[in-house]
C-alpha beads as a LAMMPS data file, in Angstrom:
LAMMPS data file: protein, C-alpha beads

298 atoms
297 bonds

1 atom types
1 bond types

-500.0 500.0 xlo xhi
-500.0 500.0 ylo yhi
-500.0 500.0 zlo zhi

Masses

1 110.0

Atoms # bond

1 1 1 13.867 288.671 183.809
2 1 1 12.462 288.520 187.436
3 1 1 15.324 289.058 190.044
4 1 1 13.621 287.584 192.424
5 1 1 12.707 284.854 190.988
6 1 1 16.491 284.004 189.811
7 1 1 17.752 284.767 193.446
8 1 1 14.523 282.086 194.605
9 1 1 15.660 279.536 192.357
10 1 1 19.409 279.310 193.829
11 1 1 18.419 279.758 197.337
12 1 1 16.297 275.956 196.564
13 1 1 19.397 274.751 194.489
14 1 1 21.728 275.317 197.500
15 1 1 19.281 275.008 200.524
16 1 1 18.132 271.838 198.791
17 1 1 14.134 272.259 199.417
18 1 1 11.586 274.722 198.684
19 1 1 10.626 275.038 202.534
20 1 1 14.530 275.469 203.428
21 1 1 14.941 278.387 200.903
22 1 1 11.700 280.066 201.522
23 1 1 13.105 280.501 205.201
24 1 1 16.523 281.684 204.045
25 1 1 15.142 284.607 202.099
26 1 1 12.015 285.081 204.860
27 1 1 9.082 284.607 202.080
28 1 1 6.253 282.503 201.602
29 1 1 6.768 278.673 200.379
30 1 1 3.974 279.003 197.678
31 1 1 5.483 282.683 196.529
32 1 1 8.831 280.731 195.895
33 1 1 6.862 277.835 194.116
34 1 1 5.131 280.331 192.213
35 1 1 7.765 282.605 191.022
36 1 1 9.818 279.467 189.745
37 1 1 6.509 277.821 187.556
38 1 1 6.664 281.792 186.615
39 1 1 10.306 281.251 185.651
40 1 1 10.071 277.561 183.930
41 1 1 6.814 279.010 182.119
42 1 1 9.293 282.144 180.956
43 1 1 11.997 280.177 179.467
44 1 1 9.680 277.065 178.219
45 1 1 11.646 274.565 180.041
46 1 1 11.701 272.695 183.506
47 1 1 14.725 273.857 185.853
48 1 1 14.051 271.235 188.395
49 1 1 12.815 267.893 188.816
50 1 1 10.609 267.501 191.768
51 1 1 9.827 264.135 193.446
52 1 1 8.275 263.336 197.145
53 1 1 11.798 262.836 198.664
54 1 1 14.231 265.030 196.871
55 1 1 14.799 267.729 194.153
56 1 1 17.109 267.659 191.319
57 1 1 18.273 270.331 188.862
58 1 1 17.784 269.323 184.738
59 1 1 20.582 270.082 182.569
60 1 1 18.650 272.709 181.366
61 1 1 18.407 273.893 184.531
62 1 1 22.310 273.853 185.702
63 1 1 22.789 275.942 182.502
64 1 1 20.239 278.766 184.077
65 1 1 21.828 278.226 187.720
66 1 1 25.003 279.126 186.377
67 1 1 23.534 282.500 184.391
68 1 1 21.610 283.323 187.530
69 1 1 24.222 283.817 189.560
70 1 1 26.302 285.923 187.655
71 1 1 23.395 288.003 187.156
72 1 1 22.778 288.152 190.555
73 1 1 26.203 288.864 191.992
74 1 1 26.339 291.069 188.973
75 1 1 23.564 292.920 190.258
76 1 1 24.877 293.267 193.444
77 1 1 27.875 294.681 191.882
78 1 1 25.966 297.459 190.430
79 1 1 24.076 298.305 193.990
80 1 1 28.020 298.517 195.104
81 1 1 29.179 300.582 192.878
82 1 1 25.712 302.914 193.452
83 1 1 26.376 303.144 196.849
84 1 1 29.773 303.951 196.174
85 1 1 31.328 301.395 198.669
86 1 1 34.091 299.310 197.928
87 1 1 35.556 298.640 201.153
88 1 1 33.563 295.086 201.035
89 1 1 34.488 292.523 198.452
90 1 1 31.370 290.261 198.656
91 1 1 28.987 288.450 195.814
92 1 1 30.401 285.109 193.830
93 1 1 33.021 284.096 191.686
94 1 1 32.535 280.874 189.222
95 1 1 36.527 279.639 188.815
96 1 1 37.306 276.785 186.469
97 1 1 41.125 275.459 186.458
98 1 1 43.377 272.329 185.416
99 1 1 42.021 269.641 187.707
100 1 1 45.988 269.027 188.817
101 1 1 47.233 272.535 189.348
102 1 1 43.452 272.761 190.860
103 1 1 44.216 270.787 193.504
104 1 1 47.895 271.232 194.423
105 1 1 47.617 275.412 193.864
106 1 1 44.394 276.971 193.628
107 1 1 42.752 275.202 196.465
108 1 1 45.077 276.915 199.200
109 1 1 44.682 280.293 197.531
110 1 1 41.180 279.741 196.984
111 1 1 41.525 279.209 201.379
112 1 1 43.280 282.447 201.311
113 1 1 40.978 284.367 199.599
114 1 1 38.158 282.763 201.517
115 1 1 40.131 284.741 204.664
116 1 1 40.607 287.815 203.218
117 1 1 37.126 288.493 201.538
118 1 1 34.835 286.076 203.710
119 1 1 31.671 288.187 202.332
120 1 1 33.042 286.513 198.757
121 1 1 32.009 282.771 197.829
122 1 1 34.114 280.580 195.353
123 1 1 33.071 278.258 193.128
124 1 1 36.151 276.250 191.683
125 1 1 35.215 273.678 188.576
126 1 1 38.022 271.563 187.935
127 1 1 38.672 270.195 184.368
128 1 1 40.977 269.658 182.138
129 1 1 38.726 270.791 179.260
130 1 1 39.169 274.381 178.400
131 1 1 35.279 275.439 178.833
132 1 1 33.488 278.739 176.954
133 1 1 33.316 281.081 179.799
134 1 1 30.153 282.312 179.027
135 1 1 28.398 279.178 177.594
136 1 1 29.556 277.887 180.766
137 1 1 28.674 280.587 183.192
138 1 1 32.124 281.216 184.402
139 1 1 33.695 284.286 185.844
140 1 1 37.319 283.457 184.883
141 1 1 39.136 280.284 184.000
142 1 1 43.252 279.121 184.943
143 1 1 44.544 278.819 181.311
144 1 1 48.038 276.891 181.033
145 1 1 50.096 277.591 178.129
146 1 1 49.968 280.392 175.497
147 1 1 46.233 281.847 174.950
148 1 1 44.404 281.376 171.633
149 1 1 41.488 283.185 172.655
150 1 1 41.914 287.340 171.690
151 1 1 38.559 287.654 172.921
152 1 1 40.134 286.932 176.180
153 1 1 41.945 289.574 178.820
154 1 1 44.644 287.720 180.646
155 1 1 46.035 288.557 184.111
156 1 1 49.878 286.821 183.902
157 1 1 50.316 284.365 187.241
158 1 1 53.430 282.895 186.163
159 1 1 55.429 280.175 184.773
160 1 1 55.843 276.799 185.349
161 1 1 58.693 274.189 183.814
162 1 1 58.107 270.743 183.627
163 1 1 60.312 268.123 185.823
164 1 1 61.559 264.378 184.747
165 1 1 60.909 262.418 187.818
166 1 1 60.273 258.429 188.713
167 1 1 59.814 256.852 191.769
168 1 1 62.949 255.655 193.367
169 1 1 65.029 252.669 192.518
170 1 1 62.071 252.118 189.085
171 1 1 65.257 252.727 186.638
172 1 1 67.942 250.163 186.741
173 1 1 70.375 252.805 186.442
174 1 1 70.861 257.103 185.728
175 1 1 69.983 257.350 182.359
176 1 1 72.879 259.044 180.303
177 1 1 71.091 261.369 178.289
178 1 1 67.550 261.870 176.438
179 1 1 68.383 259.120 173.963
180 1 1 68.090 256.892 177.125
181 1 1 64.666 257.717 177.381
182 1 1 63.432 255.938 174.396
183 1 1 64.207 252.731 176.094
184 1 1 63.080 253.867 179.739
185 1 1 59.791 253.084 180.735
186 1 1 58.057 255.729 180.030
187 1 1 54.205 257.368 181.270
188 1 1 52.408 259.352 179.186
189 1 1 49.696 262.128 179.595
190 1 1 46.949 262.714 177.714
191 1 1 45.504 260.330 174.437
192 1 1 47.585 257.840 173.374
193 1 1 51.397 256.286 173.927
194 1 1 53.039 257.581 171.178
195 1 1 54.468 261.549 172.094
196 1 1 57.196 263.932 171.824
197 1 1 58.192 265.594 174.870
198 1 1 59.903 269.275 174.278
199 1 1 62.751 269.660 176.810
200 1 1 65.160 272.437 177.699
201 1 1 68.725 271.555 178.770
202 1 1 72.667 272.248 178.444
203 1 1 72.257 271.376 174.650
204 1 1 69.367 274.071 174.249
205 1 1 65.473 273.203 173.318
206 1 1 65.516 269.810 172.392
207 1 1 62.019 267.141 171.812
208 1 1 62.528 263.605 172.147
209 1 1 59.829 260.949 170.889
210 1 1 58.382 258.399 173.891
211 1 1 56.784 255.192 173.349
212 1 1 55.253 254.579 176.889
213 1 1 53.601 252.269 178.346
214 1 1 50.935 253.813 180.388
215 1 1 49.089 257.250 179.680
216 1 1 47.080 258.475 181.739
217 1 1 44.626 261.347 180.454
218 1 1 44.690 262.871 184.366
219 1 1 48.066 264.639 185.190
220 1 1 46.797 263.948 189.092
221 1 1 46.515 260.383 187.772
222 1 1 49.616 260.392 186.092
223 1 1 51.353 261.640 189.328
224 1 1 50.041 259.135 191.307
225 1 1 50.722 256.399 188.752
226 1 1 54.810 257.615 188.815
227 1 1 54.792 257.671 192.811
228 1 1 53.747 253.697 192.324
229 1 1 56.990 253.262 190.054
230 1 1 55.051 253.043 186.523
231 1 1 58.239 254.970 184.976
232 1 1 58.989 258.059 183.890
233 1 1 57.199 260.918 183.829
234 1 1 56.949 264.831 183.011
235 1 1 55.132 266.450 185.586
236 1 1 55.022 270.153 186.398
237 1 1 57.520 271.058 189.473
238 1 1 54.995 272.575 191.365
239 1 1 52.683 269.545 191.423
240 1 1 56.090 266.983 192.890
241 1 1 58.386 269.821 194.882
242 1 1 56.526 267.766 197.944
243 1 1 57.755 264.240 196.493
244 1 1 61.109 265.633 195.388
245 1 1 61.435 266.816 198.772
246 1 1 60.340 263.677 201.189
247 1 1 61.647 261.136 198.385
248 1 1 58.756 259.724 196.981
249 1 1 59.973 260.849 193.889
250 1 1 63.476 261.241 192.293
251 1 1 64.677 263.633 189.317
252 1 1 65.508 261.858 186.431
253 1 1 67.970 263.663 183.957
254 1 1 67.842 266.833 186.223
255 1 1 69.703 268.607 183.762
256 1 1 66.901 268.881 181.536
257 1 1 63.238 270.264 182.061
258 1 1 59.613 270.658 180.132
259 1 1 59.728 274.312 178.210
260 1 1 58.086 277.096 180.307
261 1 1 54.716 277.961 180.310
262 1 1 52.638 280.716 181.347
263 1 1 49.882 280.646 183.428
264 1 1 47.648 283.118 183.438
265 1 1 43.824 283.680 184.962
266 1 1 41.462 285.026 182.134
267 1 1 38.148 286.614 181.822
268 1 1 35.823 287.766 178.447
269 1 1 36.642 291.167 178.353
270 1 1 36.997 294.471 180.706
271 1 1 33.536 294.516 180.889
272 1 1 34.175 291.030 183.332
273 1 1 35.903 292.368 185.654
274 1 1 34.067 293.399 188.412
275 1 1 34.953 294.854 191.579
276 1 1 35.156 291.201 193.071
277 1 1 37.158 289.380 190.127
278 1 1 39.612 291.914 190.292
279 1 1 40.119 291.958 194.088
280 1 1 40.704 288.225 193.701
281 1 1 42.727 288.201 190.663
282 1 1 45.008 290.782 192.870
283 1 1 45.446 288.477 195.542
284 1 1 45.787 285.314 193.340
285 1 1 48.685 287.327 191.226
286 1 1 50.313 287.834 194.537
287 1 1 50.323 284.443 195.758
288 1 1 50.477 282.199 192.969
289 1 1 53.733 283.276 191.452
290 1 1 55.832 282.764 194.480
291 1 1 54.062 279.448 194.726
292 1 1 55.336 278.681 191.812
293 1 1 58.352 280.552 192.363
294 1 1 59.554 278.783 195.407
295 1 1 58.688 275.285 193.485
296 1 1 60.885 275.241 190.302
297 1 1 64.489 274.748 190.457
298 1 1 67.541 277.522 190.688

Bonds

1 1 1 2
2 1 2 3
3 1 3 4
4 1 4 5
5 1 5 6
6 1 6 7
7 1 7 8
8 1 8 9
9 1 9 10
10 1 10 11
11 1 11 12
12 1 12 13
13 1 13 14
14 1 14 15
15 1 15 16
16 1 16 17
17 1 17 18
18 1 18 19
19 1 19 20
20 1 20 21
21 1 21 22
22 1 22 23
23 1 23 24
24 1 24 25
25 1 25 26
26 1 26 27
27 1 27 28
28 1 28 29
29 1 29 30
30 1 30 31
31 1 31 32
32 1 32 33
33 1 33 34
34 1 34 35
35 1 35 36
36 1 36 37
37 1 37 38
38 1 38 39
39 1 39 40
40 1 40 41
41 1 41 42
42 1 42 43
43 1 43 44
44 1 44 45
45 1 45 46
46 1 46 47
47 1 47 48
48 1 48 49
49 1 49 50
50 1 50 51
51 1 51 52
52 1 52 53
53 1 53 54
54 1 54 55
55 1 55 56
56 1 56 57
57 1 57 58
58 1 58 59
59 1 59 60
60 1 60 61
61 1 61 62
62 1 62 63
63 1 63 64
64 1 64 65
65 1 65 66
66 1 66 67
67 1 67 68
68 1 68 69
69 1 69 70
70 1 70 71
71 1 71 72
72 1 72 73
73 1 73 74
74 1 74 75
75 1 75 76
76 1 76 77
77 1 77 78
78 1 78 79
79 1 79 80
80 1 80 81
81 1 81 82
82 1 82 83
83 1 83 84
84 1 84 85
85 1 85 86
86 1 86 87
87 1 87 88
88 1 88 89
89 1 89 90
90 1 90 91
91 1 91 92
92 1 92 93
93 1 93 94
94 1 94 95
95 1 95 96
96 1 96 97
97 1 97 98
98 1 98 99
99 1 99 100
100 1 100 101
101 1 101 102
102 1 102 103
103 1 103 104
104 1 104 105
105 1 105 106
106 1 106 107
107 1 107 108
108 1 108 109
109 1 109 110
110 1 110 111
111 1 111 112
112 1 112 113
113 1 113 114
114 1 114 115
115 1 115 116
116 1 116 117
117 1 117 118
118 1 118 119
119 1 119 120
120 1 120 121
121 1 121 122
122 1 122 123
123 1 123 124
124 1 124 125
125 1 125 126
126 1 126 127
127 1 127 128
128 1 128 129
129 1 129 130
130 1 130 131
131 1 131 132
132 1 132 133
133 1 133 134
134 1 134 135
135 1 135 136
136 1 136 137
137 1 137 138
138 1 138 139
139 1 139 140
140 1 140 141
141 1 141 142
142 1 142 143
143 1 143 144
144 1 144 145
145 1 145 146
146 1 146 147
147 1 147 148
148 1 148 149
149 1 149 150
150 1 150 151
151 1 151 152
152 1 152 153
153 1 153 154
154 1 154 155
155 1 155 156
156 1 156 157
157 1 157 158
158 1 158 159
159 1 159 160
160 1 160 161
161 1 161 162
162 1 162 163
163 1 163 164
164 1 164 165
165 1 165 166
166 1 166 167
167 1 167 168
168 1 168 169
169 1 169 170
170 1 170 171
171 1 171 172
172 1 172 173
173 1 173 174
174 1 174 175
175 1 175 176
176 1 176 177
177 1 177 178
178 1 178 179
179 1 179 180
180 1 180 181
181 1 181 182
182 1 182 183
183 1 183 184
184 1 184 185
185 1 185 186
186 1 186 187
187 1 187 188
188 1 188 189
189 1 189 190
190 1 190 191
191 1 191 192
192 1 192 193
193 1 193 194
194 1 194 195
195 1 195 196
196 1 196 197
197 1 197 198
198 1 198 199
199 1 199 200
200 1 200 201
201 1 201 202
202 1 202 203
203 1 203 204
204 1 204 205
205 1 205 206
206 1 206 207
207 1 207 208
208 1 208 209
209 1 209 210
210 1 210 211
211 1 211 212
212 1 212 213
213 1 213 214
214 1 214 215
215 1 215 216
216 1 216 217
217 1 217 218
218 1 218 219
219 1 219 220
220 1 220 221
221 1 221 222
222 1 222 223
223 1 223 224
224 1 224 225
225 1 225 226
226 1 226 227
227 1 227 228
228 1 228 229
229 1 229 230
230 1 230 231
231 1 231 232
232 1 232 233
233 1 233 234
234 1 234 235
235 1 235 236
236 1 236 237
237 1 237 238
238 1 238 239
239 1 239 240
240 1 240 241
241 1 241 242
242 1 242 243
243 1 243 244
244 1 244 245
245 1 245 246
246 1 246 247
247 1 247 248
248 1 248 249
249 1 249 250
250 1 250 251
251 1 251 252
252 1 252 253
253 1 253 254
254 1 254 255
255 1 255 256
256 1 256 257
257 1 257 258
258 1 258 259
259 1 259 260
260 1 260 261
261 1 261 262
262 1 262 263
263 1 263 264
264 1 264 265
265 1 265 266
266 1 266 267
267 1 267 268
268 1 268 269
269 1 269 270
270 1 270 271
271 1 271 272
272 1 272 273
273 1 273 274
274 1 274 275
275 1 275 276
276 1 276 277
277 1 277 278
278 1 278 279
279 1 279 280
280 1 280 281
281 1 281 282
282 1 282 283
283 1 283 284
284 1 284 285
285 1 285 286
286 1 286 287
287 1 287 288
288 1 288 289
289 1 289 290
290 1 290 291
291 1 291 292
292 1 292 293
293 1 293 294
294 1 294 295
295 1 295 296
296 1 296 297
297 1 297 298
């Protein structure tokens, strides 16, 4: 497949016009035109839809975007290692992660690798979906939890507990013990109202069954729902340390917590893991876990 004409199609995805990419990469309008009609001819299908005012890429074509640009940093990758220079971390990275632990802790390490490698660009999908890496054209993926996948290599980030919290004054009293929270107003996250929530505390693991009143299939959501004093929920610590802290939230039975879980950043195979997925797994290894660390209690 036509380098060129993969590196010509992003360059109009993410200048937006044919004219606006054809002066990025310094070539003629109608060889950029040309080369994609070359490209859509080549796979049998359009990429974009074109109208007078504005372009727009076909879900065939996002699948393709994706592709290209692993192909492209990946051939980039192989000029690197060529030339023999790996003093520069530069080329793309295609991140998905858990929308909440998206938000709260990937997005300021994503800022920090942004400063150490600014020759690097990010692209962080957030979803609570697990997606197929390479279906999806991704790079890596945030995994929660104990991996199913062996196709996958994992890089360990580190572990997160679950906390018990409610907004303040929502409970008409300190509940006693996890039997009280069958009668406490409960939240719940993911599909339905009916769960069991597996805890760790002075008695050992222990699961208690919740009938609550709200779920929520967004942990942000969820969060945000507790802050507004829907009940109880069981949210990870480092996503409420902040609301623990400034009292927007309150621990509820802080004797007890959610069962650890690991977090880890994974990639299809050794063959992934390029000169810039590793540099940015390294830093993310080193930052993460004292984030998470520094947010969970003792």
């Amino acid at each position: 497949m036509d380098l060129n004409a993969l590196r010509e199609f992003s360059a109009v995805i993410s200048e937006g016009s044919f004219a606006a990419a054809a002066r990025r990469l310094n070539t003629p309008k109608s060889t950029v035109s040309k080369r994609i009609q070359d490209l859509e001819a080549a796979l049998g299908t359009r990429l974009i839809e074109r109208t007078t005012r504005r372009l727009r890429l076909t879900p065939e074509g996002a699948v393709v975007l994706g592709r290209a640009e692993r192909i492209l940093a990946d051939a980039e990758e192989i000029a690197e290692a060529l030339s023999q220079d790996h003093s520069t971390v530069r080329g793309h990275l295609r991140i998905a992660a858990p929308s909440l632990f998206g938000q709260t802790v990937l997005a300021p390490v994503a800022a920090l690798c942004r400063a150490h490698y600014p020759e690097l660009t990010l692209e962080c999908v957030l979803q609570d979906s697990q997606p197929d890496l390479i279906e999806n054209g991704f790079d890596a993926a945030i995994r929660i939890g104990t991996l199913q996948d062996d196709a996958l290599d994992a890089l360990p980030l580190g572990t997160i507990e679950g906390c018990l919290v409610a907004a303040p004054g929502r409970l008409d009293g300190p509940l006693e013990g996890l039997e009280d929270l069958t009668d406490a107003p409960t939240l719940a996250q993911g599909h339905g109202l009916i769960q069991t929530w597996h805890l760790t505390g002075p008695e050992g693991p222990r699961s208690v069954r919740i009938a609550a009143g709200l779920s929520m299939s967004s942990p942000a959501a969820l969060r945000e729902a507790a802050r507004a004093g829907a009940g109880v929920a069981l949210l990870p610590y480092y996503a409420v340390a902040a609301d623990l802290a400034e009292g927007r939230l309150v621990e509820v039975l802080p004797g007890w917590s959610g069962l650890p879980r690991p977090v880890a950043l994974v990639y299809p195979g050794a063959q992934a893991l390029t000169h810039r997925l590793r540099a940015a797994a390294d830093l993310m290894a080193d930052a993460v876990g004292p984030m998470l660390g520094a947010q969970s209690r003792g």
